[in-house]
DSSP file (Angstrom, degrees, kcal/mol; ACC not computed):
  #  RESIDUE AA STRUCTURE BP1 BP2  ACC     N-H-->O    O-->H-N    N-H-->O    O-->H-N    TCO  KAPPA ALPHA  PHI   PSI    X-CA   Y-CA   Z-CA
    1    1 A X              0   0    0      0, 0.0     2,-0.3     0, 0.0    10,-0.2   0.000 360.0 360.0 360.0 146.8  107.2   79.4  166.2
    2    2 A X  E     -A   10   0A   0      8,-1.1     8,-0.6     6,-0.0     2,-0.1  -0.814 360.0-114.7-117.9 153.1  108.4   82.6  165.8
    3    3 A X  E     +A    9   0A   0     -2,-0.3     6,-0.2     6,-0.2     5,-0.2  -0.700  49.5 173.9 -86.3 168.3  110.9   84.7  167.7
    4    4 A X    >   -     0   0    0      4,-0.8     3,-0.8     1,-0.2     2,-0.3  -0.213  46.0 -13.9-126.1-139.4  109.0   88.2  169.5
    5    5 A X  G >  S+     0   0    0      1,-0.3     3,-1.6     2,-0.2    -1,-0.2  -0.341 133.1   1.8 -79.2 130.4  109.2   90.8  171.5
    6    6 A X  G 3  S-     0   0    0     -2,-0.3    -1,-0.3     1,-0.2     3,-0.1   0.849 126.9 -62.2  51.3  36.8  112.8   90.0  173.4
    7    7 A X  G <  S+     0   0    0     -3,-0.8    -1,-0.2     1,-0.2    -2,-0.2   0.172  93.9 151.2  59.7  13.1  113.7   87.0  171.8
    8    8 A X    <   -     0   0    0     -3,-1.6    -4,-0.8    -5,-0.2    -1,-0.2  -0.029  48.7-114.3 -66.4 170.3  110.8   85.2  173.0
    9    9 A X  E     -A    3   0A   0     -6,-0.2     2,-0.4    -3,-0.1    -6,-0.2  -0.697  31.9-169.5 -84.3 150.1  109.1   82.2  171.1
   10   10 A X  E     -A    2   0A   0     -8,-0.6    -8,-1.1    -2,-0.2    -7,-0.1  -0.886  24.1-121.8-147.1 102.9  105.3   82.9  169.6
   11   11 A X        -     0   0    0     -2,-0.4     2,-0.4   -10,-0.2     0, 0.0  -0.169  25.1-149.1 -31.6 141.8  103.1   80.2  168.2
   12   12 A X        -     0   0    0     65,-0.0     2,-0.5     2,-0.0    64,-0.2  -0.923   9.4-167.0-100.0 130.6  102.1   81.0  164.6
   13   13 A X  E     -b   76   0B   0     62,-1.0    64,-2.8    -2,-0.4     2,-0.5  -0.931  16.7-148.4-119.3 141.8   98.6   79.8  163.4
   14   14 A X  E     -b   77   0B   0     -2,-0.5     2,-0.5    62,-0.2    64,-0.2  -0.945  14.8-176.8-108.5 114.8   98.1   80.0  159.3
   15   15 A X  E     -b   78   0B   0     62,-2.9    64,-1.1    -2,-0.5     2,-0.4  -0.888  15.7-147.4-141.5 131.9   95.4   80.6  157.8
   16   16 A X  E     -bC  79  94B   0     78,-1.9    78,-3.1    -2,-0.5     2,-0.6  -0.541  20.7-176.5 -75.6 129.1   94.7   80.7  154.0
   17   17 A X  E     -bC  80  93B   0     62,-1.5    64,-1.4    -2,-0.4     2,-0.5  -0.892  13.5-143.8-128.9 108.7   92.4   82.7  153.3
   18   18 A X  E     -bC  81  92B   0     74,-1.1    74,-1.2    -2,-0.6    64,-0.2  -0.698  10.0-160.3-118.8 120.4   90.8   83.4  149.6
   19   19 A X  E     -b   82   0B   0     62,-1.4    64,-4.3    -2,-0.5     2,-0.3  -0.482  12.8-133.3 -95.6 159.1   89.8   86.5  148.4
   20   20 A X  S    S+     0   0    0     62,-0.2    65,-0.2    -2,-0.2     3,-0.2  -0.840  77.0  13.8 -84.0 129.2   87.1   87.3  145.2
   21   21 A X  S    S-     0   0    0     63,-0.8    62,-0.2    -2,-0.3    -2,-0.0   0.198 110.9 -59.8  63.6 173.4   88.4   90.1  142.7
   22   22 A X  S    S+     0   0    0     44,-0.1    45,-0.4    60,-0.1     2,-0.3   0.557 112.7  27.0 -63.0 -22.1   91.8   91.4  142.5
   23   23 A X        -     0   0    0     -3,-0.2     2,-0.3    43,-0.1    43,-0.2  -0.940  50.7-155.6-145.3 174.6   92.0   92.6  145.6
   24   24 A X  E     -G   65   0C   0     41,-2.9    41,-1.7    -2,-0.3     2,-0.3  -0.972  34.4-121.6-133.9 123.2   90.9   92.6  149.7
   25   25 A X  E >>  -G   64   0C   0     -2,-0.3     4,-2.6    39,-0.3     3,-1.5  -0.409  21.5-130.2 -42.7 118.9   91.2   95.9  152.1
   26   26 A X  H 3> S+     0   0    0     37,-3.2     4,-2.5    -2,-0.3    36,-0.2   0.904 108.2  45.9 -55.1 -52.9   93.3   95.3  155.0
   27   27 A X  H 34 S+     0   0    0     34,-2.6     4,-0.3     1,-0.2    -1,-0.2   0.828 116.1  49.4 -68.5 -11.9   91.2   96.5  157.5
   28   28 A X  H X> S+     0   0    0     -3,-1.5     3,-2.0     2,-0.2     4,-2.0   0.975 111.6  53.6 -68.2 -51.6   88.2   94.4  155.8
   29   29 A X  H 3X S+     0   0    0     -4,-2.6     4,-3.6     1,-0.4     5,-0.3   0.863 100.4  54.1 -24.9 -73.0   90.5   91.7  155.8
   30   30 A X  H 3< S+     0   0    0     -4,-2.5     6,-0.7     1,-0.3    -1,-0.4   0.357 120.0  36.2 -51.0  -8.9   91.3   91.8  159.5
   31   31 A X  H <4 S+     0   0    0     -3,-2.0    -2,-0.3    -4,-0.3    -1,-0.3   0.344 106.9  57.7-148.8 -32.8   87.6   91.6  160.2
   32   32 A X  H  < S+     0   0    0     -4,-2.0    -2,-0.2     1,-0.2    -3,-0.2   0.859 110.2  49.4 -92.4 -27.2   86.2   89.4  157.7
   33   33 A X  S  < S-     0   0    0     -4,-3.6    -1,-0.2    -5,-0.2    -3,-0.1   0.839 121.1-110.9 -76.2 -18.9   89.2   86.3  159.2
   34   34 A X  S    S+     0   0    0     -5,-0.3    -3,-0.1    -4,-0.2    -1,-0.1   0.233  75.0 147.9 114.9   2.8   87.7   87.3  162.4
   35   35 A X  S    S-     0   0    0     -6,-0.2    -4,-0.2     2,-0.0     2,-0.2   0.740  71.5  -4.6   0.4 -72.1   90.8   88.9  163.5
   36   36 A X  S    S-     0   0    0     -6,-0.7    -2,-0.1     1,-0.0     3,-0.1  -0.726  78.7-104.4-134.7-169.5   88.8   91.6  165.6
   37   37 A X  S    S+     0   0    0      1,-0.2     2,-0.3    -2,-0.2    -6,-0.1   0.803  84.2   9.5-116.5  -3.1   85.8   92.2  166.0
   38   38 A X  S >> S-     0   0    0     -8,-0.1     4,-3.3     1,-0.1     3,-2.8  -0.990  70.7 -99.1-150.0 175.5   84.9   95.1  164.1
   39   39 A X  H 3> S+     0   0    0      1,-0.3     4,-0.9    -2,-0.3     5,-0.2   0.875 123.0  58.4 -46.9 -41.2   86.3   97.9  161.3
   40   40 A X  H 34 S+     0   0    0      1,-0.2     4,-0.4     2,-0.2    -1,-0.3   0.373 103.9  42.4 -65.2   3.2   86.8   99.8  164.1
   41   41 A X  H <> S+     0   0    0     -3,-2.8     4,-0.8     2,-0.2    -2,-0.3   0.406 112.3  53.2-138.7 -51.4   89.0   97.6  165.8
   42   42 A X  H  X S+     0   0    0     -4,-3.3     4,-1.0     2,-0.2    -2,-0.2   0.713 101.3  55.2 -69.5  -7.3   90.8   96.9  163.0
   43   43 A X  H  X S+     0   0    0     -4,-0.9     4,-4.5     1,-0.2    -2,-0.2   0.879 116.8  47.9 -93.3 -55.6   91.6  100.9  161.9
   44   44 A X  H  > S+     0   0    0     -4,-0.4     4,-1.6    -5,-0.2    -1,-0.2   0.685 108.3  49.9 -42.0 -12.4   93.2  100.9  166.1
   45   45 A X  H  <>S+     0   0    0     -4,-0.8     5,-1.4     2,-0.3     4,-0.6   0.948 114.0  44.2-122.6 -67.2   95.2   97.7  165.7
   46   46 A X  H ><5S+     0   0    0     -4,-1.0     3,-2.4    -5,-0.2     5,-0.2   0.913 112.2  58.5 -52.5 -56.0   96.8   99.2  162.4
   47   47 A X  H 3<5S+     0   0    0     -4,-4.5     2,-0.9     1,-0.3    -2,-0.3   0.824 107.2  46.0 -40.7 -75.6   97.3  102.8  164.3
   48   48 A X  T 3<5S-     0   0    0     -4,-1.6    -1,-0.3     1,-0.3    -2,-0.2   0.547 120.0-111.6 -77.0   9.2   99.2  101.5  166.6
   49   49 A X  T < 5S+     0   0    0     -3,-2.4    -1,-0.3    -2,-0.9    -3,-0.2   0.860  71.0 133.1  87.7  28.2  101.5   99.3  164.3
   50   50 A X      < +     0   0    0     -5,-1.4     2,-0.7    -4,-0.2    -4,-0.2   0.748  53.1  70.6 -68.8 -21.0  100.3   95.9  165.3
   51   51 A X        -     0   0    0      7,-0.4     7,-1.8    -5,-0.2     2,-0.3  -0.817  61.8-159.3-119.8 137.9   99.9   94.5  161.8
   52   52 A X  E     -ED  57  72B   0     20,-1.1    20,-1.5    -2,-0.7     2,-0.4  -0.710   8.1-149.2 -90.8 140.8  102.7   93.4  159.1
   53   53 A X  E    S- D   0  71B   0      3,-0.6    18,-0.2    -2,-0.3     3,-0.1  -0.773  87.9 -23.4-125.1  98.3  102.4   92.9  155.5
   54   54 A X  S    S-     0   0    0     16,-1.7    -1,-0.2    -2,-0.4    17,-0.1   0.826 134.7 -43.1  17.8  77.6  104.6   90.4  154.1
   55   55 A X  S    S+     0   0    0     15,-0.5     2,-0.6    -3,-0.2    -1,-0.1   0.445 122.6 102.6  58.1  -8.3  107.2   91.1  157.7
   56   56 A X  S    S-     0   0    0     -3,-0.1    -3,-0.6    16,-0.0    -1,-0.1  -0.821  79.7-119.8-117.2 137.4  106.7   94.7  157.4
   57   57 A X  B     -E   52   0B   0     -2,-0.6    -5,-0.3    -5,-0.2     2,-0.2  -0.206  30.8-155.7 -49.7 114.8  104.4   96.8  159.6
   58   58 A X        -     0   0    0     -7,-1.8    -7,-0.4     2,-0.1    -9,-0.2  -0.674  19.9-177.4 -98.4 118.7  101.6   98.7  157.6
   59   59 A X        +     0   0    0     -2,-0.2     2,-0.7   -10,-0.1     3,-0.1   0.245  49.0 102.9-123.1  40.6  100.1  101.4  158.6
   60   60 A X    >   -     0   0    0      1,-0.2     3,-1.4   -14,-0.0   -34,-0.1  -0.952  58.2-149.6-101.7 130.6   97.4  102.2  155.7
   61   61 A X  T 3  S+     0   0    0     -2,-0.7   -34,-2.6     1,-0.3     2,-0.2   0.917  96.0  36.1 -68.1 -54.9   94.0  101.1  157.1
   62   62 A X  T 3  S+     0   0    0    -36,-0.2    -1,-0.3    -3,-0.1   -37,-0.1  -0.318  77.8 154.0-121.4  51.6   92.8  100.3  153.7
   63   63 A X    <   -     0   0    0     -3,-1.4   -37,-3.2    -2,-0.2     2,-0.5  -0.332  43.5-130.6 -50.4 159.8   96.1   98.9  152.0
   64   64 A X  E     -G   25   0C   0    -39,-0.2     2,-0.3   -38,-0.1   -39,-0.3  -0.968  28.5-166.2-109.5 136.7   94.8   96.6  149.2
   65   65 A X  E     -G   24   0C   0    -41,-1.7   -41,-2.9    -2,-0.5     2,-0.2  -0.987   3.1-158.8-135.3 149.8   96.3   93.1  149.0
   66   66 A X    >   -     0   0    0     -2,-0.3     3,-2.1     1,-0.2    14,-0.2  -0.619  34.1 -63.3-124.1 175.8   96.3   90.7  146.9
   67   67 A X  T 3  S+     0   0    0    -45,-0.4    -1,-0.2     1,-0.2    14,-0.1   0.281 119.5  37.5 -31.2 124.0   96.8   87.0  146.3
   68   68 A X  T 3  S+     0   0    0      1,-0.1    -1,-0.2    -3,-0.1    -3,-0.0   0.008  98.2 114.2 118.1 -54.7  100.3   86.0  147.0
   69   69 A X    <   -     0   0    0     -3,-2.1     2,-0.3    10,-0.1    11,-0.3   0.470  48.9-151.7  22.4 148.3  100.3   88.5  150.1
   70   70 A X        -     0   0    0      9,-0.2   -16,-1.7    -3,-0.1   -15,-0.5  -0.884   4.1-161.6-144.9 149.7  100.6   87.9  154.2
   71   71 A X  E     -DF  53  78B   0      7,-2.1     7,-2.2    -2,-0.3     2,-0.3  -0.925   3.3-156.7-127.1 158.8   99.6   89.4  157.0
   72   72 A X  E     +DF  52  77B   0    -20,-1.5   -20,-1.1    -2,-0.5     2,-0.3  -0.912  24.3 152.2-126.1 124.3  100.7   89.0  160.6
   73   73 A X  E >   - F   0  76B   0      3,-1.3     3,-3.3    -2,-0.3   -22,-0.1  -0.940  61.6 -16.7-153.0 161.7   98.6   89.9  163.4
   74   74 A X  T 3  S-     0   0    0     -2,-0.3     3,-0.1     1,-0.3   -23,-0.1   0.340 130.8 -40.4   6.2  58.8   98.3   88.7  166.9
   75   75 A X  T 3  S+     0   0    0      1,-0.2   -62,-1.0   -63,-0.0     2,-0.5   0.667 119.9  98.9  92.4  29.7  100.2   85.7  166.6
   76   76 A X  E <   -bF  13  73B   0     -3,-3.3    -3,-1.3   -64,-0.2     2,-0.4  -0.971  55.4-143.4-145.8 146.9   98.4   84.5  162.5
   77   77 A X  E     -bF  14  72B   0    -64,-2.8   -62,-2.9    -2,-0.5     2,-0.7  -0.878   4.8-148.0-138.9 113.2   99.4   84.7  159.9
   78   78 A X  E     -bF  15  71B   0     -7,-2.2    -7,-2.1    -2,-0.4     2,-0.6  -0.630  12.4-169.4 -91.4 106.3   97.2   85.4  157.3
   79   79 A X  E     -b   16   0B   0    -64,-1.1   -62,-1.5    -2,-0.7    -9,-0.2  -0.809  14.6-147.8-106.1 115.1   98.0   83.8  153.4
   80   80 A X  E     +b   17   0B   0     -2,-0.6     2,-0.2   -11,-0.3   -62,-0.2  -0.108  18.1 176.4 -56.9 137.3   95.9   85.1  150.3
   81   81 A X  E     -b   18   0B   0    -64,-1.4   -62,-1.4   -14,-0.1     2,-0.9  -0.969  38.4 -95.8-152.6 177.0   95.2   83.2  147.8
   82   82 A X  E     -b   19   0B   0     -2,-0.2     2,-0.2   -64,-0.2   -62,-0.2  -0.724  40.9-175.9-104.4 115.7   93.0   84.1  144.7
   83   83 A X        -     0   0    0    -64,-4.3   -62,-0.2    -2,-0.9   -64,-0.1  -0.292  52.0 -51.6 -85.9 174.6   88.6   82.9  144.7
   84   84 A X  S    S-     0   0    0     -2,-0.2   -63,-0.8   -64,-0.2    -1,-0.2   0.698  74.8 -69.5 -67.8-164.4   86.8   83.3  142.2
   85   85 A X  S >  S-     0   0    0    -65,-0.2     3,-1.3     1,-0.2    -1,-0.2  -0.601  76.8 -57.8 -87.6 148.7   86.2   86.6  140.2
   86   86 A X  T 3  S+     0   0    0      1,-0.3    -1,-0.2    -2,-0.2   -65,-0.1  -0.055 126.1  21.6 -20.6 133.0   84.2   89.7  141.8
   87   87 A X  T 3  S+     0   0    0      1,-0.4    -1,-0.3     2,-0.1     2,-0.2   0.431  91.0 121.0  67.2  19.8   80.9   89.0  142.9
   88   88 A X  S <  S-     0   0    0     -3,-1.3    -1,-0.4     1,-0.2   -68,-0.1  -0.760  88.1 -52.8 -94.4 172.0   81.4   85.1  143.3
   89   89 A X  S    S-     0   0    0     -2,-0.2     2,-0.3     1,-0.1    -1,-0.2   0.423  76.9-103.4 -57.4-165.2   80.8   84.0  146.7
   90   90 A X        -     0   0    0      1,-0.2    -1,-0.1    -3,-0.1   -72,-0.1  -0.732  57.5 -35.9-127.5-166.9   82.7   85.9  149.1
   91   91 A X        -     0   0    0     -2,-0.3    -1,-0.2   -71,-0.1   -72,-0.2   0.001  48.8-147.8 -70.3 151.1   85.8   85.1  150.9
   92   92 A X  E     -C   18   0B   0    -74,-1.2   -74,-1.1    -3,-0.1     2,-0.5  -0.393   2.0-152.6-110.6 137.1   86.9   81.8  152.4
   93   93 A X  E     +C   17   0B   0    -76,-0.2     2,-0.3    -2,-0.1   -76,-0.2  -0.975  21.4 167.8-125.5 141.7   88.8   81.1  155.3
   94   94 A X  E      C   16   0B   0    -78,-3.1   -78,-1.9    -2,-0.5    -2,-0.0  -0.924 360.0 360.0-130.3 120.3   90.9   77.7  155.4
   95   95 A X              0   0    0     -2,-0.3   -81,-0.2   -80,-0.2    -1,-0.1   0.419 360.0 360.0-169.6 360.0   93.2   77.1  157.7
């Protein structure tokens, strides 16, 4: 649990998530953990400052992160970790 919006409490879910090549595009990101339900949905949720990147709020659609990395979104929290090299299968959600 986390504290929110007026001290309130907010479940956290984790989920590991493991990207191929050096890096993953945030708003691919959001979409490919299933976050929202499309690119398009993900480029709003960043306008309006809903998502953090490691605890501060990002607003470049197509930040790159990498391994090591978290993101925060509607109550998940997303942790990279580093798959396999470019073009090996593509990313993995564990969580």
């Amino acid at each position: 649990m986390v504290a929110g919006y007026a001290g309130t409490l907010i479940a956290v879910m984790t989920i590991t998530f493991s990207i191929r090549g050096e890096f993953i595009q945030l708003d691919h990101l959001l979409k490919a953990a299933g976050l929202v339900a499309s690119g398009g949905a993900a480029h709003a949720e960043v306008d309006l400052g809903k998502v953090a990147v490691d605890g501060k709020v990002e607003t470049r659609r197509r930040a790159k992160l990498r391994p090591g990395q978290r993101v925060a979104y509607g109550g998940q929290v997303v942790e990279l970790t580093a798959g396999g090299p470019a073009g090996s299968p593509s990313g993995t959600i564990a969580g």
